[in-house]
Structure formats: structure tokens, C-alpha cells
C-alpha positions in Angstrom: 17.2 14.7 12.7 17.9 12.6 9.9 20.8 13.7 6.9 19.8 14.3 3.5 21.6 11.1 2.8 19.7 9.2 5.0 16.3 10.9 3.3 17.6 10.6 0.0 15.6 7.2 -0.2 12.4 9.3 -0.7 11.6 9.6 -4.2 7.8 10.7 -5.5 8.7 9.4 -9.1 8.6 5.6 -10.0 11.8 5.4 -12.2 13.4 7.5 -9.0 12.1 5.0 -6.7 13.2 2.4 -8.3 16.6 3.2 -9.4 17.4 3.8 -4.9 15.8 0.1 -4.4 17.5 -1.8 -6.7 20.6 -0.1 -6.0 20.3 -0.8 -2.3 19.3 -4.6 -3.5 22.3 -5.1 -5.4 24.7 -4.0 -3.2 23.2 -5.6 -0.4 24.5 -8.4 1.6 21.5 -9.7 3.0 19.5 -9.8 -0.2 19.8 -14.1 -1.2 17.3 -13.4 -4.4 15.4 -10.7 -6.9 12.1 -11.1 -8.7 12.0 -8.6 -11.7 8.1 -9.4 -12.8 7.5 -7.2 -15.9 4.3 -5.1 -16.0 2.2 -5.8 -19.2 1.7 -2.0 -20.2 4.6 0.2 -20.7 4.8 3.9 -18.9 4.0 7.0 -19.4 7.9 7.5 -21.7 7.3 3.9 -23.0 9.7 2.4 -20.3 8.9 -0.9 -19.0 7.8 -0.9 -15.5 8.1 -3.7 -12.8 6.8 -5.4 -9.6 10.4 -6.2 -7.8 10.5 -8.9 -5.3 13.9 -9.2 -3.0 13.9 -12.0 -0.8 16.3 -11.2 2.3 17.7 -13.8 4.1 16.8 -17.6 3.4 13.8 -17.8 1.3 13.5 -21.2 3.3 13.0 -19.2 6.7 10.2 -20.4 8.7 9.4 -16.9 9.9 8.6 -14.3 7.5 8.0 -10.9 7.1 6.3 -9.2 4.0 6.7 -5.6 3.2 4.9 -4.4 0.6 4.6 -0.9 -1.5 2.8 0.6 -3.8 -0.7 -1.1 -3.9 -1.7 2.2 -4.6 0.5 3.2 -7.3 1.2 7.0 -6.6 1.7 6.1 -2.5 4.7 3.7 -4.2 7.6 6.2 -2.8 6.6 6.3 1.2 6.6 2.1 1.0 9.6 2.2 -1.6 11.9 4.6 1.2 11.0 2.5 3.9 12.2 -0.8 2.2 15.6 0.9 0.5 16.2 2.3 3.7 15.6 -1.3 5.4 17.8 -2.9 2.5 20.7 -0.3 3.0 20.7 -0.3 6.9 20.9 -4.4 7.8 23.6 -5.9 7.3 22.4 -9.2 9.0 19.0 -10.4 9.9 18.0 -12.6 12.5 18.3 -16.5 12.6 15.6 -18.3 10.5 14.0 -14.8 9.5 13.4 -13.9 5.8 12.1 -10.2 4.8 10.1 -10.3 1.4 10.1 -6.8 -0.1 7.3 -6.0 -2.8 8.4 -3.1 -4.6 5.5 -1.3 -6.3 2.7 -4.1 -6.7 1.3 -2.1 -8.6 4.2 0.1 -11.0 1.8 1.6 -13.5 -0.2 3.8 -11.2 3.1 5.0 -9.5 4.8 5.9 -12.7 1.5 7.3 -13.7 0.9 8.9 -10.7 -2.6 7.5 -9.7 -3.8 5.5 -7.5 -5.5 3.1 -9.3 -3.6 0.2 -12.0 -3.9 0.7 -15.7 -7.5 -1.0 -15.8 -9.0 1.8 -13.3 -8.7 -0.9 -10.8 -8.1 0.2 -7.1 -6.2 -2.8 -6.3 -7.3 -2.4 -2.3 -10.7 -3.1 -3.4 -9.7 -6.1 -6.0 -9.8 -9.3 -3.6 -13.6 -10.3 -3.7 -14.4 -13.4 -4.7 -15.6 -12.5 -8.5 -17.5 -15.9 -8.7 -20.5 -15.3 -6.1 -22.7 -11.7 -5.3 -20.6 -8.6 -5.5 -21.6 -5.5 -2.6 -24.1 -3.8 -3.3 -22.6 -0.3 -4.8 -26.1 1.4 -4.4 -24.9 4.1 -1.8 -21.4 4.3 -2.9 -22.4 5.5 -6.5 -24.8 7.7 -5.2 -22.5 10.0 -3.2 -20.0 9.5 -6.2 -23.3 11.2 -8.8 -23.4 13.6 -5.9 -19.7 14.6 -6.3 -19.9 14.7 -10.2 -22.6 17.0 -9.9 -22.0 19.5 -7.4 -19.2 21.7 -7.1 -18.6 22.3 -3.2 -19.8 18.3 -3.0 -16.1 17.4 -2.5 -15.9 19.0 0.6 -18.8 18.6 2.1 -18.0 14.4 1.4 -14.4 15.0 3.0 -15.9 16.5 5.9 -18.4 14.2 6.8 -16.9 11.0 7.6 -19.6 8.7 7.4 -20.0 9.9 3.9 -16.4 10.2 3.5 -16.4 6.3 4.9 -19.3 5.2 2.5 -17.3 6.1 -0.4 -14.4 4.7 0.1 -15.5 1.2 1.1 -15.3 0.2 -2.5 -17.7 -0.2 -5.1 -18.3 -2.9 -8.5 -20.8 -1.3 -10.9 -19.2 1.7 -12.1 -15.5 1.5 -13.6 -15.0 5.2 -14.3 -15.7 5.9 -10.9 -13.5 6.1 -7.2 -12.4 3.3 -5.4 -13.5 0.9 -8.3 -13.1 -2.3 -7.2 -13.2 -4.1 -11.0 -14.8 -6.8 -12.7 -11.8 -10.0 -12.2 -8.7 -10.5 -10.2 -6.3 -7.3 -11.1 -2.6 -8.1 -12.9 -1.4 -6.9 -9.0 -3.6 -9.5 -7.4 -2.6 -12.1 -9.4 1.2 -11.5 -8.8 0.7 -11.5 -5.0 -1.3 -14.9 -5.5 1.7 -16.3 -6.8 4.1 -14.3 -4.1 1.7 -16.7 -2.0 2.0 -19.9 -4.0 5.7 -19.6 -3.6 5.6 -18.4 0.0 3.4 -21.3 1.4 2.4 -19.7 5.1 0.7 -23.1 5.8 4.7 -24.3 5.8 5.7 -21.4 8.0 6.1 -20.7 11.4 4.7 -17.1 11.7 4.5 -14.6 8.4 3.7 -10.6 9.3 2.7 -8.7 6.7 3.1 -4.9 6.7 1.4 -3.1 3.4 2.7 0.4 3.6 0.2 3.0 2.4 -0.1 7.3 2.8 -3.2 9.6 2.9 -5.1 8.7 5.7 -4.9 10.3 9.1 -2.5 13.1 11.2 -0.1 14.4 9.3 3.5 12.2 9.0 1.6 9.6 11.9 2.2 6.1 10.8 -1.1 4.3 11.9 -1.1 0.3 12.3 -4.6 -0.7 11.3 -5.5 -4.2 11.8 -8.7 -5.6 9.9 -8.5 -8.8 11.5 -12.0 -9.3 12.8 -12.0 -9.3 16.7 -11.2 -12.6 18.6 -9.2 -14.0 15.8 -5.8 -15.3 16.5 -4.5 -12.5 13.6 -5.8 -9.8 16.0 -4.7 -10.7 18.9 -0.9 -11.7 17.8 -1.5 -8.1 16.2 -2.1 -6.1 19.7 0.6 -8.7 21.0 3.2 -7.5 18.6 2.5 -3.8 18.7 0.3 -2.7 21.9 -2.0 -0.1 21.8 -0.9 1.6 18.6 -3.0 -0.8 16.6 -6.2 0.7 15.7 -9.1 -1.2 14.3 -11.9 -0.1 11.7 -14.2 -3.0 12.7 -14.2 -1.4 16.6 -14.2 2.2 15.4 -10.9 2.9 16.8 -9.3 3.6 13.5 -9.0 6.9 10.9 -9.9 4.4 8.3 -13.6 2.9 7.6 -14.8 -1.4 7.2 -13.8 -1.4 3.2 -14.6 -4.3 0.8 -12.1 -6.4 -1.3 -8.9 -5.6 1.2 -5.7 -6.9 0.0 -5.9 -8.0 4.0 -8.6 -10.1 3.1 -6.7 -11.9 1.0 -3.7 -12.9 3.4 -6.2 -13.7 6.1 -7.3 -17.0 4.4 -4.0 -18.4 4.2 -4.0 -19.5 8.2 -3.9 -18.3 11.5 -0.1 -17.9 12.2 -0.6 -15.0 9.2 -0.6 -11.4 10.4 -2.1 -8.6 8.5 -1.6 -4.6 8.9 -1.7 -1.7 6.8 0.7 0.7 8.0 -0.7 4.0 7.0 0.9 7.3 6.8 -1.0 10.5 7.1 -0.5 13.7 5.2 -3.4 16.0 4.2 -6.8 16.5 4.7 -9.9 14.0 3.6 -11.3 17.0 1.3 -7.8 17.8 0.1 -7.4 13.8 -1.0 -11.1 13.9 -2.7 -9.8 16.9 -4.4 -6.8 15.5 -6.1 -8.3 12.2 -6.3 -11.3 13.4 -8.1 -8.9 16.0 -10.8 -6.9 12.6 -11.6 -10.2 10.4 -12.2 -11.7 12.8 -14.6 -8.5 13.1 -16.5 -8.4 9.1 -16.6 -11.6 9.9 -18.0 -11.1 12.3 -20.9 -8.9 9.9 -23.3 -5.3 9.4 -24.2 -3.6 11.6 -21.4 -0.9 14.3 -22.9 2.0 14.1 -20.5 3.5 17.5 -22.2 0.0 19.3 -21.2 0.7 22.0 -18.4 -3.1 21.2 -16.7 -2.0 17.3 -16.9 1.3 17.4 -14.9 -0.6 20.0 -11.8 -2.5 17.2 -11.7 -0.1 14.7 -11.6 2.1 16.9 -9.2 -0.8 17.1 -6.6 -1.0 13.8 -6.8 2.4 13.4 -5.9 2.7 15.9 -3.1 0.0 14.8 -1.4 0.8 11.0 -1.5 4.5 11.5 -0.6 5.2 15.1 0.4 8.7 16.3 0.2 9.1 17.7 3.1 11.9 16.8 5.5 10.0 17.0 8.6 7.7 14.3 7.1 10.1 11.9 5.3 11.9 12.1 8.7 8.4 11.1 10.7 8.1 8.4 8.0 11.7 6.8 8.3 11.7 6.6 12.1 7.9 4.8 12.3 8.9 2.5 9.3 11.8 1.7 10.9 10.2 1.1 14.6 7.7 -1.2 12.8 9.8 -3.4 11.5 11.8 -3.8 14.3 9.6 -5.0 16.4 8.0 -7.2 13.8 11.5 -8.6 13.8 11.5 -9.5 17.4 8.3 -10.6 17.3 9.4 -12.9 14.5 13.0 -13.7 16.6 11.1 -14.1 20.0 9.2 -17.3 18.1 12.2 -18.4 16.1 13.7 -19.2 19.4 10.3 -20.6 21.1 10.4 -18.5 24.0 
């Protein structure tokens, strides 16, 4: 059992969130450099809201390991605990190792409490290549008219997971709808382009990536999904890494579906000593998450939102408990996966380091 201290990290709120990281950051002695990238749309109170990068250890490292939260905004507080808790327990890291912590990629829809960025963007679905034929949205859109339309359609979708799967693949036709994948490279995507740019993981040894993410799956499990297509040097240093806990969508093996536009997809093309997964965090029900999901969409939808509006903050709340529940006995299921992760992306990252 952890102490409240320890699972004080946890915070469903942005500002909260981001008040325990750069705390932890600044008072770290591991932490060599800080990246304050300003959002270009103020919060919900008119604050300015940020993408924080902390470089731990020497940015010159030839092994690196990314950690990255909030790529869907209102999930921003399971990734953001992970990496304060990281930043406040190490107080030295291993020899040419550096730990890259991306703290809310995308800060509007976690101060806002959604799940998309403040174009209606879901940033998961953003990394297509916006120059040649976009998926074919055909079959997503349909189940989505199906959901606007029908009042028990929500749970019928959650329940059937080839529906539920169809859906949430992504879709490029209809902005004002789920798992909109938009129309250009998001303000997000663009910032981890750069991350990338200054990374260069062609001049690396090895870089892991772990994007931290809630929702899917048993309740306070955090699933390793690896999108790396099968027989590619990313999957199997994957399975090498973490044995049989990985899971795959492309086999089946995994609570999540094949999606378009993955932020994965992205990292994949930078070279084959790259690793990729999405550590995912389950909570609630797929019906329960269409629920909320849908409640938040429509009020996207209805104009200028009024934060001082009872209906708008239940909404906002059930967006929050169901993303990030504040509940000890899953914070505490949260803390100890996170924390098994990355140490054993660590010695993964050591084991090379020393070429044994």
C-alpha cells in the first residue's frame, strides 16, 4: 500500500497536475533541462497552458527513453503522476541514459477536460500523411449517425466490440464527430515533430517510447500495446523488453482495435532501433466511455461553453472520473505498473548501454 504522499502525485485537474511536475522538476537533481512550449489558446480561467518537456540526464545520451502524457488531454493526470512520481523518486539514472518527459502534449483538452485539442482534433488519430488519400470514414460516420440518433445506441456500440472497434479507428470527414482525426498536422503533432528534430533517433543507440494513456481495458490494469507490425525489429525488441505482457491489436491479442493516424505511427518511421508502446490504463466500461465521451462532444458542439453552468461541470466531472478515478486502490495499481515499466525500459536501455 502506498501513503497518501506517495499518491498525492495524482491530480485530475491540469493546473493541479502541473503545479506537482514542475515542482518535482525543479527540485530535481537529475533533471539537466526544461522546455516550457506555450499553448496558443488560453484555458478555460484565461491561464496560459503549456507542453513541458524535462530532459533527465544528458540530453546527449545515446539511449533514450520518452515518456509522454496527455495526448489525450483529460487522460493528462494518470501520465502526469507517473512522470512526477518518476522525477521525485531517481535521484541518479543510469550511465548514458536520458529520460524525456512530455508533460501534457496536448494541455488544452486536459485543462478542458476532453479528450480531443482545441480544434476537435483527437491528436491519436492526427499522424496521417495529409498530402495523399485520407481512410475512408464511410463506416465510422455511419455508426457515429447511428449514435446521434438513437438513444440506447451508446450501449449497444459499447457492447459490441467490432462496432465499438469501427468507431474508434478514427475518421477525416466529419469534424464535429468522435475520434476526429482533422484536416492538417495538429499544434501537438507539430511539437512532437520538433521533440523529434531535436532528438535525432537516427543518432541514437536505442530510444523507447512509452505514451501513457487511461480508458481502455480491466479496471487499474496497465496494458503494453505494441502497434509495431509483426516481424519488425520494433516488435520484437518490444516482446524482448517486456515478455508476454505486450499485447498486440494487429494479432488480436489486445483490448484495443488497428486505429488510423497513431502517434505510434509517427515514431515508427524514424528507424528501427525506435520502440513504440502505449501503456494503457483501464478504468470503466466501453459503454460507460461512449457515455461520457458522447455528453462532452455535444457540449463541444453547442457553442461558447459556460464553465459556471451546473450541467457543464457533471460533464466535465465524468470526464474526469472516468479518465483518472480518484480512488486509492487505482492510483495505487497505476503507480506500481508505471513504475515497473519504466524500470525495465531502463535496463533494457542499460543492458545496451553496456553492449552486453
Amino acid at each position: 500500500m502506498y501513503a497518501d504522499a506517495v499518491l498525492s502525485v495524482f491530480s485530475q485537474r491540469y493546473a493541479g497536475a502541473r503545479d506537482k511536475f514542475i515542482s518535482a522538476v525543479e527540485t530535481s537533481s537529475i533533471v539537466e533541462r526544461v522546455n516550457n512550449i506555450i499553448h496558443p489558446v488560453r484555458g478555460p480561467k484565461n491561464e496560459r497552458l503549456f507542453c513541458d518537456i524535462a530532459w533527465a540526464g544528458s540530453p546527449k545520451a545515446k539511449n533514450i527513453l520518452v515518456l509522454v502524457s496527455g495526448v489525450h488531454g483529460v487522460e493528462g493526470g494518470v501520465g502526469s503522476a507517473i512522470q512526477s512520481d518518476f522525477v521525485g523518486r531517481h535521484r541518479r539514472l543510469p550511465a548514458d541514459v536520458c529520460v524525456v518527459m512530455v508533460h501534457a502534449l496536448n494541455p488544452w483538452g486536459f485543462a478542458c477536460a476532453s479528450r480531443n485539442d482545441h480544434e476537435g482534433i483527437d491528436i491519436n488519430r492526427n499522424f496521417v500523411d495529409f498530402n495523399a488519400k485520407l481512410p475512408d470514414s464511410a463506416d465510422v460516420i455511419a455508426i457515429w449517425e447511428k449514435l446521434s440518433k438513437q438513444k440506447d445506441a451508446v450501449d449497444l456500440v459499447g457492447e459490441q466490440r467490432e462496432q465499438f472497434d469501427k468507431l474508434s479507428q478514427g475518421q477525416y470527414s466529419k469534424a464535429d464527430a468522435l475520434y476526429f482525426g482533422g484536416e492538417k498536422a495538429s499544434w501537438s503533432r507539430q511539437t512532437i515533430e520538433e521533440l523529434v528534430a531535436q532528438l535525432k533517433p537516427e543518432k541514437r543507440d536505442n530510444v523507447i517510447v512509452i505514451d501513457i494513456h487511461s480508458g481502455l481495458g480491466p479496471y487499474g490494469y496497465g496494458e503494453l500495446i505494441c502497434d509495431h507490425p509483426p516481424e519488425t525489429a520494433g516488435q520484437k525488441k518490444a516482446r524482448e523488453l517486456f515478455g508476454p505482457t505486450v499485447t498486440e491489436p494487429a494479432l488480436g491479442t489486445s483490448t484495443s482495435g488497428v486505429k488510423y493516424g497513431l502517434h505510434d505511427y509517427f515514431w515508427h518511421q524514424q528507424g528501427d532501433n525506435v520502440c513504440f508502446l502505449t501503456l494503457e490504463f483501464g478504468t470503466f466500461s466501453n459503454q460507460q466511455m461512449l457515455k461520457v465521451l458522447f455528453a462532452d462532444q455535444q457540449l463541444q458542439q453547442s457553442g461558447k461553453i459556460d464553465w459556471s453552468d451546473q450541467k457543464t461541470l457533471d460533464i466535465k466531472h465524468a470526464m474526469q472520473d472516468f479518465f483518472c478515478p480518484d480512488e486509492t486502490q487505482w492510483q495505487e495499481l497505476v503507480l506500481f505498473r508505471g513504475r515497473q515499466v519504466i524500470e525495465m525500459a531502463l535496463e533494457g536501455l542499460t543492458t545496451n548501454a553496456n553492449g552486453s
